[in-house]
N, C-alpha and C positions, 0 to 999 in steps of 0.2 A: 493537562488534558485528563481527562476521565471517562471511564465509561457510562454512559446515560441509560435510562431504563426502557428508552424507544426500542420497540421491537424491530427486528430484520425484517418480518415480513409487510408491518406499517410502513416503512421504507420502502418496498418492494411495491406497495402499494402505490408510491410515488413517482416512482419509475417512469416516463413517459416510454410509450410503446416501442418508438426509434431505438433507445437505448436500453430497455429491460435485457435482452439476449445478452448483451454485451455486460450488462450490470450481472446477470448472472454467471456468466464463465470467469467474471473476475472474483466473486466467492467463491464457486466451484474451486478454483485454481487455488486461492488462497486456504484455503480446508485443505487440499490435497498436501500442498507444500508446506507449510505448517504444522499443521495437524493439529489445529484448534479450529475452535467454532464463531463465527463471527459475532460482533458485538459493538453498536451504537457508540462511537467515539461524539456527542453533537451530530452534525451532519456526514460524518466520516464513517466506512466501514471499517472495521479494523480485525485484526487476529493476534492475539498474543497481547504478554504484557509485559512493558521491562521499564526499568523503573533509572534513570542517567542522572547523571552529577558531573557537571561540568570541571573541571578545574579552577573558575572560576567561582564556586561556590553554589552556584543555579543549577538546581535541580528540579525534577518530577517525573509523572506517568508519559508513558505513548504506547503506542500498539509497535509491533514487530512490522509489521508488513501491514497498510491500509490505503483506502481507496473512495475518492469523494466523486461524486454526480453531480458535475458543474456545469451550466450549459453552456460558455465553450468548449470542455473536453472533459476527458472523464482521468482526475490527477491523479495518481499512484506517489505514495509515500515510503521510500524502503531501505533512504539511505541518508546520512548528515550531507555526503555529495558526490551526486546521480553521474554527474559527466565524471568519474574516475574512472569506469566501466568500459573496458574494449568491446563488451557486449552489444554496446548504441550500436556500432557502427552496423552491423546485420540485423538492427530492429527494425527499420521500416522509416516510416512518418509521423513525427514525433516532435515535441519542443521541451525544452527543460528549464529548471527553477536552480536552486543552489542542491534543494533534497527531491526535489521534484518530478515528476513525469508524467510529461500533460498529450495525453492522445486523444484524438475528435472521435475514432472508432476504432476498435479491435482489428479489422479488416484490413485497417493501413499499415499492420506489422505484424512480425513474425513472432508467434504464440512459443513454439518452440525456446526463442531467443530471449522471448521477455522470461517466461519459466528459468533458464538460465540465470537469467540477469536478477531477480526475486530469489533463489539459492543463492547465488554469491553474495547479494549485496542484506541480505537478511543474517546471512553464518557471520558476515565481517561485523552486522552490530552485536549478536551474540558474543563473539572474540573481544570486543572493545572493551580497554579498561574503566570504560564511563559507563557502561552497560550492567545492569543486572536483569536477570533473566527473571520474571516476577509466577507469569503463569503462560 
């Protein structure tokens, strides 16, 4: 995966109006926790850059913490695998992937808990011996 030259705010532009509030507190939130600035992964926002190598030889790029505008839910990307996390259990309304987390609206769960759960499960790929921390 790579960074693209598509701007954040041409994306923004995209946004349908249901979901732009929502599309914004998940940048908001990811700048705060973070503390990089967002950037065009394709159709993914993303923050951060680390750079993994599997033990099986497969490597390359991802963002630390990222998040796509899909029209059925809006997927958050933040860990190799999501359901490890005692944090679900006080998020709210929510479905998962293997690294996944696929919510229809912000509303359906607790900001607080996802913020939690975005720190722990972002420091564990920072710690990972497949992880290098790029930017």
């Amino acid at each position: 995966m790579e960074v693209t030259s598509k701007d954040i705010q041409a994306f923004l532009m995209t946004v349908e109006d249901k979901r732009k509030d929502d599309v914004l507190t998940l940048i908001n939130m990811g700048k705060r926790l973070t503390k990089k600035e967002p950037k065009m992964w394709g159709t993914m926002v993303g923050f951060g850059k680390v750079h993994y190598r599997y033990k099986t030889g497969h490597e390359g790029d991802m963002f630390l913490f990222g998040f796509a505008n899909r029209k059925q839910a809006l997927t958050l990307y933040m860990s190799y695998d999501i359901n490890q996390f005692d944090e679900l259990k006080g998020l709210g309304t929510y479905k998962t992937g293997k690294g996944c987390l696929y919510i229809k609206k912000l509303s359906d769960i607790n900001l607080d808990v996802l913020e939690k759960l975005i720190v722990k499960a972002t420091n564990q790929l920072k710690n990972s011996d497949m992880i290098t921390v790029v930017e």
